[in-house]
C-alpha positions as CSV (number, residue, x, y, z in Angstrom):
1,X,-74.2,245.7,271.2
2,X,-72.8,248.8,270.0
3,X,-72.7,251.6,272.7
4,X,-72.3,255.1,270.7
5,X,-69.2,255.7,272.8
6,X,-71.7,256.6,276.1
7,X,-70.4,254.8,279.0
8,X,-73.0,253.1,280.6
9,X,-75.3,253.0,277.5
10,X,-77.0,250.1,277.8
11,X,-80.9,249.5,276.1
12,X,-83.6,248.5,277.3
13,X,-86.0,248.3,273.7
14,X,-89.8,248.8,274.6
15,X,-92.0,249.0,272.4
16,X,-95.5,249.1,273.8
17,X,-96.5,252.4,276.1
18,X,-97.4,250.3,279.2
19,X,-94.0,248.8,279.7
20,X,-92.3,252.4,278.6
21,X,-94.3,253.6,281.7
22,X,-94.0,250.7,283.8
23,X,-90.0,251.0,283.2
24,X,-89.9,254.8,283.0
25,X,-93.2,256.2,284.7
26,X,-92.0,257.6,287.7
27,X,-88.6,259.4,286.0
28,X,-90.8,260.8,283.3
29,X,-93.7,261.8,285.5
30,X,-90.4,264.3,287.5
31,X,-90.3,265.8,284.4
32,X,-93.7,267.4,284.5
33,X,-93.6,271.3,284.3
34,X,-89.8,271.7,283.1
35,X,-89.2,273.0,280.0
36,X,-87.7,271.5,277.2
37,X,-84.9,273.0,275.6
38,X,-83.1,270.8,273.4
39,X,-83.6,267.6,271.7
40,X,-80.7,266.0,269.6
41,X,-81.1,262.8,267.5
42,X,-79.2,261.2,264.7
43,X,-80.5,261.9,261.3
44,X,-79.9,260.2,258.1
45,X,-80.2,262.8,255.5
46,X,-80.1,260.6,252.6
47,X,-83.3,259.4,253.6
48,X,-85.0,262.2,255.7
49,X,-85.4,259.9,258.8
50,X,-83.9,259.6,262.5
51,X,-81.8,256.0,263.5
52,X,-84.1,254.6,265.6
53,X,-81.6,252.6,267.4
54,X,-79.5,255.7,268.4
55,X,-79.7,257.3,272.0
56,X,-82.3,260.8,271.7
57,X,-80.6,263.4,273.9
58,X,-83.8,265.5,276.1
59,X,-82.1,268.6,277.7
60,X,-84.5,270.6,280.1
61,X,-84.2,274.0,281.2
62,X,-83.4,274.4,284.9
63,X,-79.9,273.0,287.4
64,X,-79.0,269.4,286.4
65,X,-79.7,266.6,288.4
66,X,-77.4,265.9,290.7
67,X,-77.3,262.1,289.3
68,X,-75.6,263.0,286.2
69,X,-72.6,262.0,285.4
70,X,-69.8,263.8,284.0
71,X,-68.2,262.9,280.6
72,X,-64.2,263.6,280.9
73,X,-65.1,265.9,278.3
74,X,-67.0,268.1,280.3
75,X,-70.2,266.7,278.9
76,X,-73.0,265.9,280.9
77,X,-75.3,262.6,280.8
78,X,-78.0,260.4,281.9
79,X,-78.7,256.9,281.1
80,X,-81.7,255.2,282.5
């Protein structure tokens, strides 16, 4: 499996809504009332769609959570 150079990347493919909430409910449900800021995907521009099997980056307005780790870059991430 090909990890996009994210340590820890590991996923989990759902594809019906009940097991996306059974498996991410709760986290998602946390982030009820902040704002999103920032989405980033890969796009292929060739042909005007997003890789589906890439990682989507959701950035919310507001401190980090304290569970993120820290990229030696300086980035910031969250894998669930």
């Amino acid at each position: 499996m090909f990890d996009f150079g994210i340590p820890g990347y590991q996923p989990n493919w759902l594809h019906a809504r009940r097991d996306v909430e059974a498996a991410h409910g709760a986290r998602l449900a946390a982030l009820a009332g902040r704002t999103l800021s920032h989405v980033w995907l890969v796009w292929d521009l060739d042909g005007d769609e997003w890789f589906a099997d890439c990682p989507v980056l959701l950035d919310f307005v507001g401190p980090p959570d304290p569970r993120y780790r820290r990229h030696p870059l300086g980035r910031a991430y969250r894998s669930w």
